[in-house]
PyMOL Python script that loads the backbone (N, CA, C, O; Angstrom):
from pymol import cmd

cmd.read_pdbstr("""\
ATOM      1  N   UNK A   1       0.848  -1.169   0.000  1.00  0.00           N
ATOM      2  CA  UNK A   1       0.000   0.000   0.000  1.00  0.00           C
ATOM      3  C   UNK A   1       0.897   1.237   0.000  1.00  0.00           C
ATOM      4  O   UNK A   1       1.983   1.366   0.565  1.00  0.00           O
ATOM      5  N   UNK A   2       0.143   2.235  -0.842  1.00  0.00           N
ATOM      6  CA  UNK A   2       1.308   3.258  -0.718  1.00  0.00           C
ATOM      7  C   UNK A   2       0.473   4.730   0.198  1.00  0.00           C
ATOM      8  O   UNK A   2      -0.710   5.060   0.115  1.00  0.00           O
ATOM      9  N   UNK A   3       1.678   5.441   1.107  1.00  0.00           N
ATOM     10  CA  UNK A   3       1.113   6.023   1.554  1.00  0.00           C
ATOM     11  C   UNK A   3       0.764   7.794   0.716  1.00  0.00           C
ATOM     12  O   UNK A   3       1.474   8.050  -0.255  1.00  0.00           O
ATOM     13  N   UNK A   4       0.006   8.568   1.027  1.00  0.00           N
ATOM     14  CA  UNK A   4      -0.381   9.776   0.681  1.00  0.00           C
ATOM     15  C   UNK A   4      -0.577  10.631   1.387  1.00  0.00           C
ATOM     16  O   UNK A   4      -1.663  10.699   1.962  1.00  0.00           O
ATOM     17  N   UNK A   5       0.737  11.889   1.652  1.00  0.00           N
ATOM     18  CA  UNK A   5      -0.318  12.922   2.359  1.00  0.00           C
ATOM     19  C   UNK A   5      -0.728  14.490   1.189  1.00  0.00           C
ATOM     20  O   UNK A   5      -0.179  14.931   0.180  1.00  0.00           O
ATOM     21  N   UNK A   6      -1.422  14.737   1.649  1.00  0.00           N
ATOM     22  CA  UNK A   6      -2.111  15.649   1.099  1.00  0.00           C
ATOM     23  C   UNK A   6      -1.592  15.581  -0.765  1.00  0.00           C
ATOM     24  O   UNK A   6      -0.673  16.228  -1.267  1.00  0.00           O
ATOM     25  N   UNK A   7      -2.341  14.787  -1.338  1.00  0.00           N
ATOM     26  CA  UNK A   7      -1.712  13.707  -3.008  1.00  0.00           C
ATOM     27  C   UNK A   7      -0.618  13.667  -2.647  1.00  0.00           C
ATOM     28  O   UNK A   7      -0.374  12.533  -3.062  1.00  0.00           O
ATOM     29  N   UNK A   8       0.573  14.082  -2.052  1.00  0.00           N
ATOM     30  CA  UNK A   8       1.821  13.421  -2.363  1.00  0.00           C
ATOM     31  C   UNK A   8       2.548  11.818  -1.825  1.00  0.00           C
ATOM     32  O   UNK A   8       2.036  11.513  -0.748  1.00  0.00           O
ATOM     33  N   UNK A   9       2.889  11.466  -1.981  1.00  0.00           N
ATOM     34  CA  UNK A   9       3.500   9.928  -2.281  1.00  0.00           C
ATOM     35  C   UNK A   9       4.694  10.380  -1.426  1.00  0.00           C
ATOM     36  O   UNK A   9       5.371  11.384  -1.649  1.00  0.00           O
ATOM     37  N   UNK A  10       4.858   9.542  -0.458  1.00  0.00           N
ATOM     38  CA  UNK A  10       5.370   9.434   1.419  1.00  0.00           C
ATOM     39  C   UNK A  10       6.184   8.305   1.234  1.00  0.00           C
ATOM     40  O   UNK A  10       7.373   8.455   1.517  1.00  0.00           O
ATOM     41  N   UNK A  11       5.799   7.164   0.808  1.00  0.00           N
ATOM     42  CA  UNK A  11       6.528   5.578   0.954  1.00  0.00           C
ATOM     43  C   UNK A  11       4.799   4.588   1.289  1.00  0.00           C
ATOM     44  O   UNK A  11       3.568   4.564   1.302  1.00  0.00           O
ATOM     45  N   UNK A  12       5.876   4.048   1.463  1.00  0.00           N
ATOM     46  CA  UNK A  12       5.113   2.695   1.175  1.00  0.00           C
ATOM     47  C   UNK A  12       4.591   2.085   2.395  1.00  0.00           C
ATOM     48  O   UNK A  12       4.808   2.953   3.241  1.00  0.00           O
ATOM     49  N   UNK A  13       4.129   1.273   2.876  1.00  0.00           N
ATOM     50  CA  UNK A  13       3.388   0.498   3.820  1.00  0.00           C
ATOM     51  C   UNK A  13       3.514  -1.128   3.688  1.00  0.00           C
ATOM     52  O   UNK A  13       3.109  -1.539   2.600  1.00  0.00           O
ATOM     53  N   UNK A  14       3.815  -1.755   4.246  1.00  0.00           N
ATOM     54  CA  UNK A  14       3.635  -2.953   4.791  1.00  0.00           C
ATOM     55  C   UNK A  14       2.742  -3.525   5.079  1.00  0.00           C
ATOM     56  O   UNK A  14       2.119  -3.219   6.096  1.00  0.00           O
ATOM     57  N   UNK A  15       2.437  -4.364   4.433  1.00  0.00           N
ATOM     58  CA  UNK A  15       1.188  -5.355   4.811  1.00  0.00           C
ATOM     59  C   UNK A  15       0.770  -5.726   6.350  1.00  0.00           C
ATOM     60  O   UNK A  15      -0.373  -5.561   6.775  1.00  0.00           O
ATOM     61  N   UNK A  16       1.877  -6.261   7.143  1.00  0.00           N
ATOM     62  CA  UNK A  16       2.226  -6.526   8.247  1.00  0.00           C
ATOM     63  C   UNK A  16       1.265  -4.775   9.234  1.00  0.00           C
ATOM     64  O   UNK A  16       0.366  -4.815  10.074  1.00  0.00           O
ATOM     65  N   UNK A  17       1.912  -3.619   8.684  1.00  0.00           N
ATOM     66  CA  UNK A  17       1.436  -2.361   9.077  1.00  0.00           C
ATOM     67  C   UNK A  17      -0.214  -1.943   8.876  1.00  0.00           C
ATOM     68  O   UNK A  17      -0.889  -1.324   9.699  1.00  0.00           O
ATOM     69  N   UNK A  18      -0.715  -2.509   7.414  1.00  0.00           N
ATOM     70  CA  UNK A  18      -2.119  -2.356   7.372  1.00  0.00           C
ATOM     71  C   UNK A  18      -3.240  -3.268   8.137  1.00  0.00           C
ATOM     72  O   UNK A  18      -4.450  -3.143   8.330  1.00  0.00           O
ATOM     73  N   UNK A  19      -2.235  -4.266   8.487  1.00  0.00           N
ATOM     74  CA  UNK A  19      -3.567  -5.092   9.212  1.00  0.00           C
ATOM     75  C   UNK A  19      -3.302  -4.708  10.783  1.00  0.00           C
ATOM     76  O   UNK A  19      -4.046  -5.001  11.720  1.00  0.00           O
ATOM     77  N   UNK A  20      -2.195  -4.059  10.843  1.00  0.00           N
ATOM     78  CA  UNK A  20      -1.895  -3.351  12.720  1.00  0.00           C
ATOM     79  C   UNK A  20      -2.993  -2.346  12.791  1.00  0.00           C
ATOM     80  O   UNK A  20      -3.374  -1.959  13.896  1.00  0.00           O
ATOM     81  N   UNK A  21      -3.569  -1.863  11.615  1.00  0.00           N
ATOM     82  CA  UNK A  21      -4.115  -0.364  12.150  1.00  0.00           C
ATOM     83  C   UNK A  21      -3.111   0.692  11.941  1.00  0.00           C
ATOM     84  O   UNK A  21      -1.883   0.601  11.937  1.00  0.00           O
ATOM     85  N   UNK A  22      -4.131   2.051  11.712  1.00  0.00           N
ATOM     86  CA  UNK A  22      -3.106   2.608  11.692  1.00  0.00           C
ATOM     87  C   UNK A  22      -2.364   3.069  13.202  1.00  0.00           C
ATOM     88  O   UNK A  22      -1.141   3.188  13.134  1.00  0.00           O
ATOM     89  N   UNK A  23      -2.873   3.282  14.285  1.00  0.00           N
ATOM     90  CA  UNK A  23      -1.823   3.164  15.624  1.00  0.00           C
ATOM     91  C   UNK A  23      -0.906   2.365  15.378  1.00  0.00           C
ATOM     92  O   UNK A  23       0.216   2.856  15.502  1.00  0.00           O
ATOM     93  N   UNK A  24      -0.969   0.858  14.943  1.00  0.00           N
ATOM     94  CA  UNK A  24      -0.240  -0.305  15.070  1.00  0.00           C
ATOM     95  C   UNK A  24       0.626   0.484  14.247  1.00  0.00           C
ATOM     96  O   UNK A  24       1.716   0.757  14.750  1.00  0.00           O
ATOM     97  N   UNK A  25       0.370   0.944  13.008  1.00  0.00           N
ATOM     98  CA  UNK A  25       1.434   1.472  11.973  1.00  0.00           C
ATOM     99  C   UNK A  25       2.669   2.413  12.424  1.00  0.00           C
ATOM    100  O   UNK A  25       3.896   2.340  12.498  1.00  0.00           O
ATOM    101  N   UNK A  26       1.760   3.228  12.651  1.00  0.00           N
ATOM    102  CA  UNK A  26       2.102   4.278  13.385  1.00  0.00           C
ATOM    103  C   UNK A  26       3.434   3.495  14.357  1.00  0.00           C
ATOM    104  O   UNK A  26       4.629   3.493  14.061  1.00  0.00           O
ATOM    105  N   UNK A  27       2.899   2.975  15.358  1.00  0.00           N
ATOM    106  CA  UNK A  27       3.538   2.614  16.313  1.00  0.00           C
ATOM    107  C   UNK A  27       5.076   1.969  15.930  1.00  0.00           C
ATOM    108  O   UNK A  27       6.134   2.271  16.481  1.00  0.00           O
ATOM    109  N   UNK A  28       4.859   0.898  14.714  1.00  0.00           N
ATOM    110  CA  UNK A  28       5.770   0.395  13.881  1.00  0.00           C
ATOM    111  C   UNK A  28       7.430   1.195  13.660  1.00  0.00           C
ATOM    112  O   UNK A  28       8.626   1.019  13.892  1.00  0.00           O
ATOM    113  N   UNK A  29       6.155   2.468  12.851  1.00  0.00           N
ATOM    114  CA  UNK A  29       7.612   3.604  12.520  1.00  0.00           C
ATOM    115  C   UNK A  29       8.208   3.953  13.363  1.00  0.00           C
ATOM    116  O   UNK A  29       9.417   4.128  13.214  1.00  0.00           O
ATOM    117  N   UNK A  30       7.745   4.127  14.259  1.00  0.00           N
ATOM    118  CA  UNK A  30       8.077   4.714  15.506  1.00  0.00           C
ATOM    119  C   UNK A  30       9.458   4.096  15.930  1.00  0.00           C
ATOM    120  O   UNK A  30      10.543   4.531  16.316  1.00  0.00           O
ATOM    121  N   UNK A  31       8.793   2.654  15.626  1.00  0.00           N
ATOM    122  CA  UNK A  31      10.192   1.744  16.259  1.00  0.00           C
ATOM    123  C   UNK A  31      11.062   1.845  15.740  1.00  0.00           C
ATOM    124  O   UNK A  31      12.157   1.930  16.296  1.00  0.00           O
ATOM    125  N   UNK A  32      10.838   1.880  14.153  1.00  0.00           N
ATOM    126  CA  UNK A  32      12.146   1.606  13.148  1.00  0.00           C
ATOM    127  C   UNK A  32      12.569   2.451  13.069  1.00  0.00           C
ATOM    128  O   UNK A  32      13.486   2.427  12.248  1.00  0.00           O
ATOM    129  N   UNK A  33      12.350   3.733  13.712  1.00  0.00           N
ATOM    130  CA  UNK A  33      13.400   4.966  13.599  1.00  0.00           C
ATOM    131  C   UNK A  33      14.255   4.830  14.569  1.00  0.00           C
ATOM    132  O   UNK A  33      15.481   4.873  14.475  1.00  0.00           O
ATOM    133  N   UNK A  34      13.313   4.585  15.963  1.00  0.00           N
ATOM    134  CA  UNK A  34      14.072   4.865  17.189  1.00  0.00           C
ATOM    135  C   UNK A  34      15.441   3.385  17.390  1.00  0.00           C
ATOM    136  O   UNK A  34      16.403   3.290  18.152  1.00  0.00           O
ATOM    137  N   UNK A  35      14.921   2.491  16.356  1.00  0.00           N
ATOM    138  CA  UNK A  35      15.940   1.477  16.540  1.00  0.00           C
ATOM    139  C   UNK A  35      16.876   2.052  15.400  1.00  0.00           C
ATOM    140  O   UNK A  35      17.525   1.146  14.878  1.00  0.00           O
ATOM    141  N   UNK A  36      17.132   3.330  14.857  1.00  0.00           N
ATOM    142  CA  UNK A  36      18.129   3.266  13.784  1.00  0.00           C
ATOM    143  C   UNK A  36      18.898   4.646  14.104  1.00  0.00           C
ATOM    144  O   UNK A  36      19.872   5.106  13.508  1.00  0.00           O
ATOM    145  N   UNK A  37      18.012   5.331  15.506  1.00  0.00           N
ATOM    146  CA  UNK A  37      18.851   6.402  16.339  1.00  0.00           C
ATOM    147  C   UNK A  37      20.341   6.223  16.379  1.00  0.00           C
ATOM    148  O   UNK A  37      21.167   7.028  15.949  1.00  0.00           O
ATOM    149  N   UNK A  38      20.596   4.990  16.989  1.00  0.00           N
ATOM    150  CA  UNK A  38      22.209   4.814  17.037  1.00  0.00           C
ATOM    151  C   UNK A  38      22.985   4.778  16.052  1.00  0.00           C
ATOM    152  O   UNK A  38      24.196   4.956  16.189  1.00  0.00           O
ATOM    153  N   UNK A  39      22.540   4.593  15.147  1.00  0.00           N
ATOM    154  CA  UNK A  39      23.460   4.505  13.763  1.00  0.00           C
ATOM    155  C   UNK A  39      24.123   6.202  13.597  1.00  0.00           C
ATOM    156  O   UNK A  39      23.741   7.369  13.513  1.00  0.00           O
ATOM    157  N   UNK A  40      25.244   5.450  13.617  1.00  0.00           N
ATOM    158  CA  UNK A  40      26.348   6.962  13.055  1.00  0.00           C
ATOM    159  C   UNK A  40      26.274   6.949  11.670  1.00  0.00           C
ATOM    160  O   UNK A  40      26.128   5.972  10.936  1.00  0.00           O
ATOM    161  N   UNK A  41      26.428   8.519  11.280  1.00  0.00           N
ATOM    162  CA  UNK A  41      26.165   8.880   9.983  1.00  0.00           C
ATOM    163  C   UNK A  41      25.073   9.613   9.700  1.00  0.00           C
ATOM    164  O   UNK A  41      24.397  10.318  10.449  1.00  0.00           O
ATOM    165  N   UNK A  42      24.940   9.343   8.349  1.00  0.00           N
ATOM    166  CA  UNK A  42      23.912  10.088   7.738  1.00  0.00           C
ATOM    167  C   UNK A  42      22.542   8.763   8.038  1.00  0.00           C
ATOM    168  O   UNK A  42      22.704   7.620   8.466  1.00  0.00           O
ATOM    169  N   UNK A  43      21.286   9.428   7.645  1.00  0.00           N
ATOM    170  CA  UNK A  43      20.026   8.329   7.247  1.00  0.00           C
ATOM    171  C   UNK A  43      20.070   7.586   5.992  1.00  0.00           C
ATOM    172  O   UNK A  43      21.126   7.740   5.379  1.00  0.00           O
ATOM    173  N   UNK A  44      19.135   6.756   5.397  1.00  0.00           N
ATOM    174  CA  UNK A  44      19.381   5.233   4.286  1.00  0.00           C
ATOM    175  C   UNK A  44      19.309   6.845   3.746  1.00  0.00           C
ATOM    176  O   UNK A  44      18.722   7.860   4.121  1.00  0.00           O
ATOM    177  N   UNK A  45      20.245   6.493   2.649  1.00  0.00           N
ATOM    178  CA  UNK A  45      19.950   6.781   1.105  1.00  0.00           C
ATOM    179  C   UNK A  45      21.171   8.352   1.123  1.00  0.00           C
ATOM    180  O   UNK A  45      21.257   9.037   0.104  1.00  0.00           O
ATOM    181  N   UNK A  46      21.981   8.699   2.370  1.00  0.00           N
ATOM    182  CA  UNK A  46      22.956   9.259   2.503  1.00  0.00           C
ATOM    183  C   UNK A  46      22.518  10.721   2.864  1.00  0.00           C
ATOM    184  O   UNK A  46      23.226  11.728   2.905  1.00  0.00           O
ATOM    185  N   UNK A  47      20.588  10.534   3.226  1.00  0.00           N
ATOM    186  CA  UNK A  47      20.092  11.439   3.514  1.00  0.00           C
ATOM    187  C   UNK A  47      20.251  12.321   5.071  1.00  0.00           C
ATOM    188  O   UNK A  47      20.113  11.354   5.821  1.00  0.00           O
ATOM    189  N   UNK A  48      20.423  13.354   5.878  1.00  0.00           N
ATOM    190  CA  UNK A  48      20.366  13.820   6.735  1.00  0.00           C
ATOM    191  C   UNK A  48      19.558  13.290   7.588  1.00  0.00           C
ATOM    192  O   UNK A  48      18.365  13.110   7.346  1.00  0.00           O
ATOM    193  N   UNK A  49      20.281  12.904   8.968  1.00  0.00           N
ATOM    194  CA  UNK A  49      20.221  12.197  10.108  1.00  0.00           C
ATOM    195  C   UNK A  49      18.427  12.572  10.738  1.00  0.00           C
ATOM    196  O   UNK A  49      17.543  11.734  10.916  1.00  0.00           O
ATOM    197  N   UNK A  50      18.329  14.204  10.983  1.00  0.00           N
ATOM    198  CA  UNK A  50      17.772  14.807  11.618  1.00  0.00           C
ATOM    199  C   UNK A  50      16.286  14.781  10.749  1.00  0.00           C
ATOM    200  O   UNK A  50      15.151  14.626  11.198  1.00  0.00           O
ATOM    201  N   UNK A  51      16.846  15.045   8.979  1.00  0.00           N
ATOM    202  CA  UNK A  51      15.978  14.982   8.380  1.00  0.00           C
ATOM    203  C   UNK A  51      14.953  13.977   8.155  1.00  0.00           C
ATOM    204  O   UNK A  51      13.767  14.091   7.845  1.00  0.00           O
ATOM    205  N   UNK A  52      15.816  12.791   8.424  1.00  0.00           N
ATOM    206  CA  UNK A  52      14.816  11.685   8.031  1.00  0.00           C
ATOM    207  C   UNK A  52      14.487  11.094   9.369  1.00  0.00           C
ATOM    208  O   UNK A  52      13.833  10.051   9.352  1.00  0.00           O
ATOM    209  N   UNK A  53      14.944  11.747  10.868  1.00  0.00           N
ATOM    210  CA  UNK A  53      14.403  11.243  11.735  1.00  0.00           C
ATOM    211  C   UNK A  53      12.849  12.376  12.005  1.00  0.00           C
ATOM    212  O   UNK A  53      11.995  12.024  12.819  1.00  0.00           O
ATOM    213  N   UNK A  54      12.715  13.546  11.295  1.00  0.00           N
ATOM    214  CA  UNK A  54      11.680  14.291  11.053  1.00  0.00           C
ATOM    215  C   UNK A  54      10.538  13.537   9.972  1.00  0.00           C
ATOM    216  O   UNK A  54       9.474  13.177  10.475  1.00  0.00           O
ATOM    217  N   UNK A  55      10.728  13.340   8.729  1.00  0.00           N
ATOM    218  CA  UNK A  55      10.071  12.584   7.663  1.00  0.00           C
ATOM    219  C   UNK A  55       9.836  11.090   8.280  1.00  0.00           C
ATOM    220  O   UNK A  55       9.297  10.263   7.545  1.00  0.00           O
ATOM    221  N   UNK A  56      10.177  10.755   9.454  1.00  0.00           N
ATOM    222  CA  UNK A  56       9.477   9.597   9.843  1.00  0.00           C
ATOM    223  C   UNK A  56       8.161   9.606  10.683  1.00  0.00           C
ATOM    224  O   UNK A  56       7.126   8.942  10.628  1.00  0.00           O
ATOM    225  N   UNK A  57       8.816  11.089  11.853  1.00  0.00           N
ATOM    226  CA  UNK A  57       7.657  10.799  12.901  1.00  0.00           C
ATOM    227  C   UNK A  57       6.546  11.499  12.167  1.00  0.00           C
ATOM    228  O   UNK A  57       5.425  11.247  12.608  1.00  0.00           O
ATOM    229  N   UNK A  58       6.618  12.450  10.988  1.00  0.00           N
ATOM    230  CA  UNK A  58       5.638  13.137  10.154  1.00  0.00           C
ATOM    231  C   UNK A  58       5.016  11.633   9.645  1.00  0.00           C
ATOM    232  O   UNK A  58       3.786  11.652   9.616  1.00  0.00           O
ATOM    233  N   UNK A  59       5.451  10.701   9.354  1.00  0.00           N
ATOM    234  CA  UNK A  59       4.720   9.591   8.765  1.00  0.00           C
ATOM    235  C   UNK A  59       3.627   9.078   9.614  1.00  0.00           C
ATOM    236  O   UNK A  59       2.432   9.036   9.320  1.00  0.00           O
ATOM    237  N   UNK A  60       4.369   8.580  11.034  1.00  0.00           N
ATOM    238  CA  UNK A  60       3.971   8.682  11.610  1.00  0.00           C
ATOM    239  C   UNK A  60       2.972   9.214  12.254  1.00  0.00           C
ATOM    240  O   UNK A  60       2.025   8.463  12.488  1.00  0.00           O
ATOM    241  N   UNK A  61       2.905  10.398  12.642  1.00  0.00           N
ATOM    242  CA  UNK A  61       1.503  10.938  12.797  1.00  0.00           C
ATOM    243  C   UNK A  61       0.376  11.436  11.554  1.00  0.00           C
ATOM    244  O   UNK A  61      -0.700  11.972  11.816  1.00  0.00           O
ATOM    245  N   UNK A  62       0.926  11.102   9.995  1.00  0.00           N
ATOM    246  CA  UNK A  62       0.050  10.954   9.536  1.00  0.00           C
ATOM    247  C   UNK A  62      -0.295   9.970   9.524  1.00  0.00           C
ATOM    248  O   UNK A  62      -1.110   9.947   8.602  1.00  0.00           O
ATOM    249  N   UNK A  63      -0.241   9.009   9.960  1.00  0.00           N
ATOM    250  CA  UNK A  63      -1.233   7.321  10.104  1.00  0.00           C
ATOM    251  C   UNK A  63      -2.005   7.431  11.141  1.00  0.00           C
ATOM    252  O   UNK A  63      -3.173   7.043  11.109  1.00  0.00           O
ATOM    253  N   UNK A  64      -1.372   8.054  12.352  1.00  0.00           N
ATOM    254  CA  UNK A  64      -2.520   8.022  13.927  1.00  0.00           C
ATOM    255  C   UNK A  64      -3.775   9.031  12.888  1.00  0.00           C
ATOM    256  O   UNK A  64      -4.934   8.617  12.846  1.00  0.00           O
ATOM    257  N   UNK A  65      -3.437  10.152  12.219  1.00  0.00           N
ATOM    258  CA  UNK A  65      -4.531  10.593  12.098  1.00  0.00           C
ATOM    259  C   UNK A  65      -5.471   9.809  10.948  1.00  0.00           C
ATOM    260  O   UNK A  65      -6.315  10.596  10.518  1.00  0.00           O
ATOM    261  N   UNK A  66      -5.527   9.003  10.572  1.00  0.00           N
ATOM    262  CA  UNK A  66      -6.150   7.893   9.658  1.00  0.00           C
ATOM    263  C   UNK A  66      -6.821   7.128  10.481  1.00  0.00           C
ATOM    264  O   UNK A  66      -6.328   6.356  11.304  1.00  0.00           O
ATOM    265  N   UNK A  67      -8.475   7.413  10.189  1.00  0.00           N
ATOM    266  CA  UNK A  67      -9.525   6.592  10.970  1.00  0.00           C
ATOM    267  C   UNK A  67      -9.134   5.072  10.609  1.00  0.00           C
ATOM    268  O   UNK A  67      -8.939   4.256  11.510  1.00  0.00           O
ATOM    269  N   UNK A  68      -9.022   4.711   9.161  1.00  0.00           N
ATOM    270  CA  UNK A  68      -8.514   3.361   8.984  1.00  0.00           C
ATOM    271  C   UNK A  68      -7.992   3.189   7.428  1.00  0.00           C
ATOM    272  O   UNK A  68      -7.863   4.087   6.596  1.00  0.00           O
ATOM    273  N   UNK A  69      -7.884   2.605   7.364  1.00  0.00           N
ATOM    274  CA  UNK A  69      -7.671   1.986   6.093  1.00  0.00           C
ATOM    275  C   UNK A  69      -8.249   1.328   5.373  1.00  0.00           C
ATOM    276  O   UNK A  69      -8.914   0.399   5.831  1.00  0.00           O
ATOM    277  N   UNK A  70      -8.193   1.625   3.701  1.00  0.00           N
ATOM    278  CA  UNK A  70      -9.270   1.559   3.521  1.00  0.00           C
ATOM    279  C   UNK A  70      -9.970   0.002   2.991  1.00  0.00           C
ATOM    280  O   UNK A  70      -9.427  -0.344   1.942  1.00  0.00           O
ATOM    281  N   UNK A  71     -10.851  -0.827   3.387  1.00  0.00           N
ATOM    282  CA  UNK A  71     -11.002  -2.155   2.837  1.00  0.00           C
ATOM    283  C   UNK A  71     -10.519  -3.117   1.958  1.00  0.00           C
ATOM    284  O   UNK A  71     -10.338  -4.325   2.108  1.00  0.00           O
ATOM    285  N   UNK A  72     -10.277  -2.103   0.669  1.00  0.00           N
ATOM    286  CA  UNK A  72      -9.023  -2.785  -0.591  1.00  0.00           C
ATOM    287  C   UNK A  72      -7.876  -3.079   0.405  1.00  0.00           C
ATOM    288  O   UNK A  72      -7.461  -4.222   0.596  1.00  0.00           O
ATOM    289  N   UNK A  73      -7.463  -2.152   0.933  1.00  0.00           N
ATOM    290  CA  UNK A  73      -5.947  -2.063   1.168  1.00  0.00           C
ATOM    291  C   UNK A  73      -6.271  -3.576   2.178  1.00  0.00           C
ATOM    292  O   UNK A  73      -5.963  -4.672   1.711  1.00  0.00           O
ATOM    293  N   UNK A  74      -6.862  -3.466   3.460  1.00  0.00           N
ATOM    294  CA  UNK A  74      -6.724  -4.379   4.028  1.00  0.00           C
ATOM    295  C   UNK A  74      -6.949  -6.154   3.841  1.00  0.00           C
ATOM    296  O   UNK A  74      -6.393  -7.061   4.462  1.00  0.00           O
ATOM    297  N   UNK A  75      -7.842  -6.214   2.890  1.00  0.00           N
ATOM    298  CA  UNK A  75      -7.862  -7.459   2.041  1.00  0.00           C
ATOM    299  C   UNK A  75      -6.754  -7.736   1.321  1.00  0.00           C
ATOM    300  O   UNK A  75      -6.299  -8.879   1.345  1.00  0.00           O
ATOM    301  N   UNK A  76      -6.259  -6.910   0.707  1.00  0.00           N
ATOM    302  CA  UNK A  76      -4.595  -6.842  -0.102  1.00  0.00           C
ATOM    303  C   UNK A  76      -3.765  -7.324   0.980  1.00  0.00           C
ATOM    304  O   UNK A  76      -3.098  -8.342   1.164  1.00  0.00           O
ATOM    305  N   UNK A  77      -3.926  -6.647   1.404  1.00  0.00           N
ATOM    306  CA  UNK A  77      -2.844  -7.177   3.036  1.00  0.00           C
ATOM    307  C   UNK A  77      -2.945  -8.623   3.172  1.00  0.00           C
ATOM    308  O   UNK A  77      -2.024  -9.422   2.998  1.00  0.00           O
ATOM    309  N   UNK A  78      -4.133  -8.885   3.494  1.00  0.00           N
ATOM    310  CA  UNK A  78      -4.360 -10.797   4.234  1.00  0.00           C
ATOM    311  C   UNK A  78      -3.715 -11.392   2.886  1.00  0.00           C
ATOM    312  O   UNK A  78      -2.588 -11.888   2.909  1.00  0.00           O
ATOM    313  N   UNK A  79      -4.432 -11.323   1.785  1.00  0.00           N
ATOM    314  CA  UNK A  79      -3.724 -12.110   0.673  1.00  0.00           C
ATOM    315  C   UNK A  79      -2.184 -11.693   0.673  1.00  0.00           C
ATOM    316  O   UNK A  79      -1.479 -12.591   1.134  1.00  0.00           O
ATOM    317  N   UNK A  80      -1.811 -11.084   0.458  1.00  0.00           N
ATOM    318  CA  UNK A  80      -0.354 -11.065   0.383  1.00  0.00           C
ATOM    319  C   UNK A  80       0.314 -11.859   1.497  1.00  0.00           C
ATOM    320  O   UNK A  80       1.191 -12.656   1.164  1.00  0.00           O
ATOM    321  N   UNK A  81      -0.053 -11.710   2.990  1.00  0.00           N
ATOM    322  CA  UNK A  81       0.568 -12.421   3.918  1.00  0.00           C
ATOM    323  C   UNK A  81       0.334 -14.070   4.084  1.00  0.00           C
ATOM    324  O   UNK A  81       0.942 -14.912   4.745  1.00  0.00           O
ATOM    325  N   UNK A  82      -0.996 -14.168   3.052  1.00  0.00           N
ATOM    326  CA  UNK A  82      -1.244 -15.572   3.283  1.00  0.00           C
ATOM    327  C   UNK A  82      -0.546 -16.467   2.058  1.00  0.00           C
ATOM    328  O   UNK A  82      -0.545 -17.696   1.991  1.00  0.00           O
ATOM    329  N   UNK A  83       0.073 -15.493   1.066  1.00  0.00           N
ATOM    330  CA  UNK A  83       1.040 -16.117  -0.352  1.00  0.00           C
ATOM    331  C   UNK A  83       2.173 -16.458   0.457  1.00  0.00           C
ATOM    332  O   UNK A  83       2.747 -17.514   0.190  1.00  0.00           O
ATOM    333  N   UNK A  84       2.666 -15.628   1.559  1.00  0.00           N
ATOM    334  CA  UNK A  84       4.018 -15.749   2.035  1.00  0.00           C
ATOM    335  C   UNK A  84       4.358 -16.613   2.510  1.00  0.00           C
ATOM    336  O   UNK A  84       5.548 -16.926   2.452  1.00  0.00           O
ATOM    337  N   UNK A  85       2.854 -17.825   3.604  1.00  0.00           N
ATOM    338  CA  UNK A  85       3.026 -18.841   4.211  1.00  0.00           C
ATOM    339  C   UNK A  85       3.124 -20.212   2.890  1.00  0.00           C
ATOM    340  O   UNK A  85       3.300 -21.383   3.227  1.00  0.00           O
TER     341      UNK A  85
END
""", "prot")
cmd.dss("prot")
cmd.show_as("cartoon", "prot")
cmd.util.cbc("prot")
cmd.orient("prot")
């Protein structure tokens, strides 16, 4: 699933993330930033540390504010996770 804020194109979503909800989602990013705090250097892609620890929690709270997701997406989700088993 790909994400959108206001039409623009954010990244992508995880199957695993659409069937969490978006809190669950939310909550997700949350982690994968704060587990990539320690990394010295720049952020993936040779981008600024600060910057992309900003462009995350913005992801982030655009998912808490998402009542849900929308039915396609979450049916997409189960099938995809159930190809994987």
């Amino acid at each position: 699933m790909r994400l959108f804020s206001v039409g623009k194109l954010v990244g992508d979503i995880c199957p695993e993330c659409v069937l969490a909800g978006p809190a669950g989602a939310a909550a997700k990013v949350r982690a994968f930033a704060a587990g990539r705090r320690g990394d010295a250097g720049a952020g993936p892609g040779g981008e600024d540390r600060t910057s992309w620890e900003r462009r995350m929690e913005k992801r982030a709270q655009s998912l808490e504010g998402t009542a849900s997701f929308p039915l396609a997406a979450r049916q997409a989700a189960v099938r995809e996770t159930r190809e994987r088993r």
